[in-house]
N, CA, C and O atoms as a GROMACS GRO file, in nm:
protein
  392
    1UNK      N    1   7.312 -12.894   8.484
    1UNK     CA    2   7.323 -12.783   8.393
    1UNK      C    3   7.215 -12.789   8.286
    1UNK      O    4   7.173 -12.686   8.233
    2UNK      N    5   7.157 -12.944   8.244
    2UNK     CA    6   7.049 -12.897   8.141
    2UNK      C    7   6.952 -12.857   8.187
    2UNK      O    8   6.889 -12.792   8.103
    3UNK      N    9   6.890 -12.863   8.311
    3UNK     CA   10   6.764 -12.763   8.395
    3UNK      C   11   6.833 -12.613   8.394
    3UNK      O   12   6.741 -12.531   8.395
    4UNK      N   13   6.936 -12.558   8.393
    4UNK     CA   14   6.954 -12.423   8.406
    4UNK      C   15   6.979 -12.419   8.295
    4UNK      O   16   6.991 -12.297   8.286
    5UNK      N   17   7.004 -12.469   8.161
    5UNK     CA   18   6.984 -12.436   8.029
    5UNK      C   19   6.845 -12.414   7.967
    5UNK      O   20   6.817 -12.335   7.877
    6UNK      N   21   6.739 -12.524   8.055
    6UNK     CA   22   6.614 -12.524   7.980
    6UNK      C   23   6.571 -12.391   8.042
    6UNK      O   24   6.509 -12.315   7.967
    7UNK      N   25   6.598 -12.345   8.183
    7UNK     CA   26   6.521 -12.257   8.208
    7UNK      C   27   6.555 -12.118   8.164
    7UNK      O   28   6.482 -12.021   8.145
    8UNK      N   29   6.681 -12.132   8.154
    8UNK     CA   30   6.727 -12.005   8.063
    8UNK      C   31   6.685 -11.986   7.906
    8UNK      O   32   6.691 -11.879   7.845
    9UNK      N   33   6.646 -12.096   7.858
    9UNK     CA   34   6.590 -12.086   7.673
    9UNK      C   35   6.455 -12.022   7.728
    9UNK      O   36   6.429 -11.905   7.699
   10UNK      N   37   6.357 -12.107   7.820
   10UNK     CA   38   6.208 -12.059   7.811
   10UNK      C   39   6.175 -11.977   7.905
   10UNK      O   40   6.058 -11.939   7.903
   11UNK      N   41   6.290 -11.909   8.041
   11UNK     CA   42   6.214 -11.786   8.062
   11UNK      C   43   6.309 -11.694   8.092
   11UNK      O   44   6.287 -11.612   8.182
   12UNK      N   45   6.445 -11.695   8.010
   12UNK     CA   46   6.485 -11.617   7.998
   12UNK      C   47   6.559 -11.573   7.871
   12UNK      O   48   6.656 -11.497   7.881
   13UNK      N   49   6.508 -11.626   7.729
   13UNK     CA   50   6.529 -11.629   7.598
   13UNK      C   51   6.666 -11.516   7.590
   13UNK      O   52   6.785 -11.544   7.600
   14UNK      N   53   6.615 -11.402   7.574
   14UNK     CA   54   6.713 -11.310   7.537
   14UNK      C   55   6.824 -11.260   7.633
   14UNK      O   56   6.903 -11.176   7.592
   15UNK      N   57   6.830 -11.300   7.737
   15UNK     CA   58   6.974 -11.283   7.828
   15UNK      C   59   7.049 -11.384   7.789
   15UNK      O   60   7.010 -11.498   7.765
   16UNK      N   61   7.187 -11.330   7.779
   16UNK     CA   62   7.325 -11.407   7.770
   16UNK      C   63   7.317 -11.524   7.848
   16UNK      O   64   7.279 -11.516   7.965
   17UNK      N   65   7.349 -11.634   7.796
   17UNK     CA   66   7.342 -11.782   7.870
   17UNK      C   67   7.436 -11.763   7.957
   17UNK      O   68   7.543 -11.708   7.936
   18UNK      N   69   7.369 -11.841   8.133
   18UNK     CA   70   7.468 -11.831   8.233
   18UNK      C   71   7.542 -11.952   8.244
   18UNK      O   72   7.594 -11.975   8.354
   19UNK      N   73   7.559 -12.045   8.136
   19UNK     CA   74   7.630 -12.169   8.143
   19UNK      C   75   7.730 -12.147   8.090
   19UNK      O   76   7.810 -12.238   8.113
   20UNK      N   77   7.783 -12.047   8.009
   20UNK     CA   78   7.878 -12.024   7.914
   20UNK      C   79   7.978 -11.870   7.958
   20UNK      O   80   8.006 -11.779   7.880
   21UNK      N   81   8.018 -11.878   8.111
   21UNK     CA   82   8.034 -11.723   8.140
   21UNK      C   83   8.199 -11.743   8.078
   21UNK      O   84   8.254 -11.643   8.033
   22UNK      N   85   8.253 -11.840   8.079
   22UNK     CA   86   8.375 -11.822   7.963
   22UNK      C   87   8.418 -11.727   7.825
   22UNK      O   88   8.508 -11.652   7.786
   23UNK      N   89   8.292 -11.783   7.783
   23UNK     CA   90   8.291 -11.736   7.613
   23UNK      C   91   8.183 -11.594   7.633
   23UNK      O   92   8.155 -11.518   7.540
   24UNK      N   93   8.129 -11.577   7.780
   24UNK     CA   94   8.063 -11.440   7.771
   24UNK      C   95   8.181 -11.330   7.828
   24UNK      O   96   8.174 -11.215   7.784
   25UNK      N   97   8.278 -11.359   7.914
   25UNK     CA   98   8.402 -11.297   7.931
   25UNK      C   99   8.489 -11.310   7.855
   25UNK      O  100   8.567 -11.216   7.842
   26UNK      N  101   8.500 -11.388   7.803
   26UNK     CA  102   8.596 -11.375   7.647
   26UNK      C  103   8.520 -11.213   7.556
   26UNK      O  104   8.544 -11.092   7.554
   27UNK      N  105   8.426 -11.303   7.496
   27UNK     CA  106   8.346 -11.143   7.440
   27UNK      C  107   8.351 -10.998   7.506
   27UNK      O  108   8.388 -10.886   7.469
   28UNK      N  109   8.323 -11.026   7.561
   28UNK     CA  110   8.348 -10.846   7.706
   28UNK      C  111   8.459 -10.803   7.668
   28UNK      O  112   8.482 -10.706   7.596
   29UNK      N  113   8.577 -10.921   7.747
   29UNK     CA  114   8.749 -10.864   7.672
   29UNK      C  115   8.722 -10.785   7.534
   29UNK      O  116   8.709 -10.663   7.528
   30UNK      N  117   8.715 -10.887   7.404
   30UNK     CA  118   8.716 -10.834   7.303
   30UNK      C  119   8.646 -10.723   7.300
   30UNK      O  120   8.722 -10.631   7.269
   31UNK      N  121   8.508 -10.677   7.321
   31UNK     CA  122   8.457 -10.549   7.313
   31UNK      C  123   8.503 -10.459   7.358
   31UNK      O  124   8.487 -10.347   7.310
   32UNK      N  125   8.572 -10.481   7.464
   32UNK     CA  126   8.666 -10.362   7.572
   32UNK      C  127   8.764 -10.297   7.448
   32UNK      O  128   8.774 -10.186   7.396
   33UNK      N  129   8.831 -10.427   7.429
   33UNK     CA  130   8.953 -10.441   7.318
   33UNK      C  131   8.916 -10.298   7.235
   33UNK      O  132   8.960 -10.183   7.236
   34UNK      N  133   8.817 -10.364   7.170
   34UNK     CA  134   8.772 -10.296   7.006
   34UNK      C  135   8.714 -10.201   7.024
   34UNK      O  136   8.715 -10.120   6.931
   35UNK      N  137   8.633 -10.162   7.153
   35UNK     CA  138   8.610 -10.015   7.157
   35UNK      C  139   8.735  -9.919   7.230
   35UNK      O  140   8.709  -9.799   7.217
   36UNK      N  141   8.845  -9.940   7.292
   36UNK     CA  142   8.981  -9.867   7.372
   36UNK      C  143   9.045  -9.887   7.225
   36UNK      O  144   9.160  -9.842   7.222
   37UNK      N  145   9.007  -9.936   7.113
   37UNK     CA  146   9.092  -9.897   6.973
   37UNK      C  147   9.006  -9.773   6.919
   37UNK      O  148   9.053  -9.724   6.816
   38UNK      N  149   8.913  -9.724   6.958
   38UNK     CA  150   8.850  -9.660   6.866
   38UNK      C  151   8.745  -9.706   6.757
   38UNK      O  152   8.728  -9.638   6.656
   39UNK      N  153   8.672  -9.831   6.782
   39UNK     CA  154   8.578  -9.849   6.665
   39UNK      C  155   8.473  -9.786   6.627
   39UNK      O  156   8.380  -9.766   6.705
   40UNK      N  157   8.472  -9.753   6.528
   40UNK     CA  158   8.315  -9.667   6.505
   40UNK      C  159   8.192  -9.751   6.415
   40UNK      O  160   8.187  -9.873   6.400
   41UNK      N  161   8.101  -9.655   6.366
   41UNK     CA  162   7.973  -9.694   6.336
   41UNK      C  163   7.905  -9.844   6.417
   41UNK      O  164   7.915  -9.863   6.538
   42UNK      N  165   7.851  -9.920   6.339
   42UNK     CA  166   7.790 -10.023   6.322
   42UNK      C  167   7.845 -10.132   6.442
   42UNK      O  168   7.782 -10.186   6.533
   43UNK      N  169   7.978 -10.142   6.408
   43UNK     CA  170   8.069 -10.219   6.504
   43UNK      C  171   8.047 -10.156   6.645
   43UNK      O  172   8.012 -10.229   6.737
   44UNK      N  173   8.068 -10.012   6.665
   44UNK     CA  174   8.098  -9.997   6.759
   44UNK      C  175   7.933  -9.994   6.858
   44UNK      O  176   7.917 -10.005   6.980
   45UNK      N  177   7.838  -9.977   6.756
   45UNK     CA  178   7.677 -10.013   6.805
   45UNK      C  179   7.676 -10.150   6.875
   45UNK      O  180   7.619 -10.178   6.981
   46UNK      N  181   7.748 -10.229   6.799
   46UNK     CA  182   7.702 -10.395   6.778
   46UNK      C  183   7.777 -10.400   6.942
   46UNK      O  184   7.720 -10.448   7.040
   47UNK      N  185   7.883 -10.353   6.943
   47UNK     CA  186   7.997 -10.379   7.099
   47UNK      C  187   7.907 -10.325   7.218
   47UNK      O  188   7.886 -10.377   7.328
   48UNK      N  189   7.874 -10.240   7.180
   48UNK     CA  190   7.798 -10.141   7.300
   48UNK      C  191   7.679 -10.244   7.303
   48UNK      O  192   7.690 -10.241   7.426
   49UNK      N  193   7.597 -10.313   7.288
   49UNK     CA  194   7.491 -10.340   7.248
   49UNK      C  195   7.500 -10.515   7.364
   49UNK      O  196   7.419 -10.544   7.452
   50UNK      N  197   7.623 -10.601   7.319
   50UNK     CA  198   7.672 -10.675   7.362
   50UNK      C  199   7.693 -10.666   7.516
   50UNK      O  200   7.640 -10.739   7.599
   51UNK      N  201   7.797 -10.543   7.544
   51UNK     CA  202   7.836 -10.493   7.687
   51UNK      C  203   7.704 -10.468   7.726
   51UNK      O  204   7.735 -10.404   7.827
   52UNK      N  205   7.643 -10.468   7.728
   52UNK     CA  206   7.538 -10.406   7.796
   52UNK      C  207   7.465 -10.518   7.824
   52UNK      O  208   7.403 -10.506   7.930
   53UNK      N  209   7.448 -10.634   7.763
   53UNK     CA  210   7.367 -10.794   7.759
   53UNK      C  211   7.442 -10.827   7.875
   53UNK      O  212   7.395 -10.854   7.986
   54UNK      N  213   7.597 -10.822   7.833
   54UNK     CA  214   7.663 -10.946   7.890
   54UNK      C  215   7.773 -10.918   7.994
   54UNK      O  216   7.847 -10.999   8.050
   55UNK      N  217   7.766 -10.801   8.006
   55UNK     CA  218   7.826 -10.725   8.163
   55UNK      C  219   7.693 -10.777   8.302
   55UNK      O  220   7.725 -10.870   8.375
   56UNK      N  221   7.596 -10.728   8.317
   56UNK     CA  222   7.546 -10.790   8.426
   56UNK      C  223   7.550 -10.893   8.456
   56UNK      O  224   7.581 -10.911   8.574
   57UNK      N  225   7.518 -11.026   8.365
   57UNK     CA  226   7.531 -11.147   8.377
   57UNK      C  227   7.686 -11.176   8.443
   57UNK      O  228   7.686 -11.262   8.532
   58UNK      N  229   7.799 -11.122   8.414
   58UNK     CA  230   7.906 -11.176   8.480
   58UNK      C  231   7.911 -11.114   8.629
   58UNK      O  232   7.952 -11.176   8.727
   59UNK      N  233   7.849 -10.944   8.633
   59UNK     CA  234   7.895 -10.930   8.748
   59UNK      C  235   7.770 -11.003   8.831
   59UNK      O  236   7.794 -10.990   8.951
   60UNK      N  237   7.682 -11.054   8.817
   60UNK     CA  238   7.562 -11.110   8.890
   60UNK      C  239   7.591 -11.297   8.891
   60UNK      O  240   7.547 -11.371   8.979
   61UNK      N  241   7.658 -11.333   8.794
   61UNK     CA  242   7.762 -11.454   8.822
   61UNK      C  243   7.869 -11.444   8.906
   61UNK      O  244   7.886 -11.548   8.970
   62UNK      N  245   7.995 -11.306   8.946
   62UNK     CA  246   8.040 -11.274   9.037
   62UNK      C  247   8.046 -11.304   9.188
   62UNK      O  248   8.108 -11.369   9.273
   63UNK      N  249   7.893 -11.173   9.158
   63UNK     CA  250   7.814 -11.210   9.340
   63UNK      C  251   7.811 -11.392   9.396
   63UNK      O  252   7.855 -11.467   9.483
   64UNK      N  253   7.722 -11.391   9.268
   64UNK     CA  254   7.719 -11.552   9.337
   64UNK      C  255   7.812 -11.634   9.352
   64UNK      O  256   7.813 -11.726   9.434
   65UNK      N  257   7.904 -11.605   9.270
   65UNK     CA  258   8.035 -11.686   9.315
   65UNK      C  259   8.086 -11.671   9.476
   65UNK      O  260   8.122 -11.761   9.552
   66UNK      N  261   8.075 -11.493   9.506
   66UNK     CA  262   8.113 -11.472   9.639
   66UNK      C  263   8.033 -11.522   9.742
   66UNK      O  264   8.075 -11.540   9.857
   67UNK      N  265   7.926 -11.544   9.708
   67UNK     CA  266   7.808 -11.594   9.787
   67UNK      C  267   7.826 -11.698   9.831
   67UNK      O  268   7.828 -11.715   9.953
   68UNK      N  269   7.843 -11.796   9.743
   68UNK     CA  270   7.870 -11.927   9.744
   68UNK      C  271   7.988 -11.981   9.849
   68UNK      O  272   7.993 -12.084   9.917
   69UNK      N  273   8.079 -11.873   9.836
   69UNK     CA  274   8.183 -11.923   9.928
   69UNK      C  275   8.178 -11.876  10.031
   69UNK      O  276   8.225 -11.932  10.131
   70UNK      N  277   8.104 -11.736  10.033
   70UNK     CA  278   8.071 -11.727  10.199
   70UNK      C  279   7.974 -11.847  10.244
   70UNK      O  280   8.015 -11.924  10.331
   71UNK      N  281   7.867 -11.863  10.196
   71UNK     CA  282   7.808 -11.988  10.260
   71UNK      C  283   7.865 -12.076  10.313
   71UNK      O  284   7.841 -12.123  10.424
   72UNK      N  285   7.973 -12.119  10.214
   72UNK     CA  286   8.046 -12.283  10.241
   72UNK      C  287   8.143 -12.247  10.367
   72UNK      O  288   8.172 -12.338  10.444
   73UNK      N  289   8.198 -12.102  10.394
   73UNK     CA  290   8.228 -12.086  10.519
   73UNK      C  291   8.176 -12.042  10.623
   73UNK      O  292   8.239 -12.017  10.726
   74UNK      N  293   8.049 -12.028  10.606
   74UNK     CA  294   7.951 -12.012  10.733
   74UNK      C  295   7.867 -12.147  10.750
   74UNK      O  296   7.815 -12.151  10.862
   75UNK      N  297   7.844 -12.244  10.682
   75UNK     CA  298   7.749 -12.324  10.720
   75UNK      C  299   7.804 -12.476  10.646
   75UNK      O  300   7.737 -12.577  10.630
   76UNK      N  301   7.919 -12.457  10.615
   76UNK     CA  302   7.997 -12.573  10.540
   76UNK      C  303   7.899 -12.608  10.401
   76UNK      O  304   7.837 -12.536  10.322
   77UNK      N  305   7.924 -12.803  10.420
   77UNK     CA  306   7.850 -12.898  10.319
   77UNK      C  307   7.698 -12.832  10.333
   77UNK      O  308   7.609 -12.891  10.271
   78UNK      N  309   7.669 -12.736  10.395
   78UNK     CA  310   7.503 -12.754  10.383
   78UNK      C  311   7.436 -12.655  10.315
   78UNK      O  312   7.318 -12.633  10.289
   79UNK      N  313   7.588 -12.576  10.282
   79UNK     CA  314   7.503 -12.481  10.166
   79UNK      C  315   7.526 -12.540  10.046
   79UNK      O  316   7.530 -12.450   9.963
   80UNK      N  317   7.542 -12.633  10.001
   80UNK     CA  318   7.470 -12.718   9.871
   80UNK      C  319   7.329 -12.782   9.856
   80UNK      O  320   7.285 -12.853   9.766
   81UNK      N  321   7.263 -12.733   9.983
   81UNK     CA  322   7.113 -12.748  10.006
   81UNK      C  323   7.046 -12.660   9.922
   81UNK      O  324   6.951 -12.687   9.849
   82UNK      N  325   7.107 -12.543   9.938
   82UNK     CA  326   7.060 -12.377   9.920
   82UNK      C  327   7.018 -12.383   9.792
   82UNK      O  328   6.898 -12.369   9.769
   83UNK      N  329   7.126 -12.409   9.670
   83UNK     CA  330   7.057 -12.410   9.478
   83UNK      C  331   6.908 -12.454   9.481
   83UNK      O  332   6.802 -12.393   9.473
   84UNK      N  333   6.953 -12.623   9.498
   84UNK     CA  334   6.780 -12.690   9.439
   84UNK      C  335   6.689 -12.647   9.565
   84UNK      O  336   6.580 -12.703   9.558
   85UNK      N  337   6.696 -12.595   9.637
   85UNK     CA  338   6.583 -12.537   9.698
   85UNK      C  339   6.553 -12.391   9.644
   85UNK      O  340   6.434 -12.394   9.613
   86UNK      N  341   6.595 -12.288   9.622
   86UNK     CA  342   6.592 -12.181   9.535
   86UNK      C  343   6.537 -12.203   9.390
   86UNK      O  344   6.452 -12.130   9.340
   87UNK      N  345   6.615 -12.351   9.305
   87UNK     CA  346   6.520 -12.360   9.239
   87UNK      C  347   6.392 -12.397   9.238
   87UNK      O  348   6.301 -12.330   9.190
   88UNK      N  349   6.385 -12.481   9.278
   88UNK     CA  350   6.273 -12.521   9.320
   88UNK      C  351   6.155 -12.447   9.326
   88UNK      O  352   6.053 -12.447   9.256
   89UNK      N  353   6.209 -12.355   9.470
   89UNK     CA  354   6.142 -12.229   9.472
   89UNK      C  355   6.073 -12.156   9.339
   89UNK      O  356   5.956 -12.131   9.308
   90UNK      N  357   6.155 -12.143   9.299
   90UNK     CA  358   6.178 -11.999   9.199
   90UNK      C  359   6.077 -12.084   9.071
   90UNK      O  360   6.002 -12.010   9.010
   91UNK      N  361   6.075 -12.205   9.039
   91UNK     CA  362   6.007 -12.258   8.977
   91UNK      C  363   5.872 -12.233   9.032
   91UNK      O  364   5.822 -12.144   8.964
   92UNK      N  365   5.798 -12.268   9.118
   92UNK     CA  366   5.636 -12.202   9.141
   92UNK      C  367   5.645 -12.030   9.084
   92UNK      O  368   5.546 -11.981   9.029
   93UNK      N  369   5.717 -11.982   9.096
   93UNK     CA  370   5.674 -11.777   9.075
   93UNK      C  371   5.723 -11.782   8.947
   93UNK      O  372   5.731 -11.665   8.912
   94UNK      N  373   5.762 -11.854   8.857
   94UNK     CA  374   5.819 -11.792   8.752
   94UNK      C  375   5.767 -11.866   8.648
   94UNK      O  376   5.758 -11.988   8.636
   95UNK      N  377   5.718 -11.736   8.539
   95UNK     CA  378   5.599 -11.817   8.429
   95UNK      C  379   5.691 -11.811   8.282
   95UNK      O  380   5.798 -11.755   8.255
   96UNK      N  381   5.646 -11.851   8.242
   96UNK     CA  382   5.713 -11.900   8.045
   96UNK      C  383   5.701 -11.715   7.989
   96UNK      O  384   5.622 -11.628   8.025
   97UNK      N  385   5.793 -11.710   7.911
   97UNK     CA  386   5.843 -11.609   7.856
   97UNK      C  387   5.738 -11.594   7.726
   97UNK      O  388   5.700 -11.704   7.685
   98UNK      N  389   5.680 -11.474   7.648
   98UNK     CA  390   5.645 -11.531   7.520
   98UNK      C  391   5.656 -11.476   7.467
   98UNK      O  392   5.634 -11.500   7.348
   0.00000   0.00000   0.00000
């Protein structure tokens, strides 16, 4: 997890951290919450503003969750090959944020 932390600080700074999808679905709830009450101005900017960060990240944490388990039932123990090779991968094409 600290390689998918580092790579999320330096090349992906401003997206919602994908180590923390707890406390990023916690937040969602609450925004749901506080905007189905009716919040206005500022607040209700700040909620909208949030949902919008931190909604893809869960449903794109989702997929992969489903992913993951289709693998492990199509190809068992050997889709735990699949991550560090993707990263890996994905490390040559992908440059520093600035």
């Amino acid at each position: 997890m600290a390689v998918q932390n580092a790579m999320q600080r330096i090349h992906l700074g401003s997206a919602p951290p994908s180590t923390l999808m707890t406390g990023n679905t916690t937040q969602v709830m609450i925004d749901l919450a506080d905007l189905l009450q009716g919040i206005r101005g500022d607040a209700r900017t700040a909620a909208l503003q949030r949902l919008r960060k931190m909604v893809p990240a869960i449903v794109i944490f989702a997929v992969g969750c489903g992913l993951g388990a289709l693998a492990y039932f199509a190809i068992g123990m050997w889709c735990f090959v699949v991550p560090p090779v993707v990263a890996a991968l994905s490390g040559l094409y992908v440059k520093p944020a600035e």
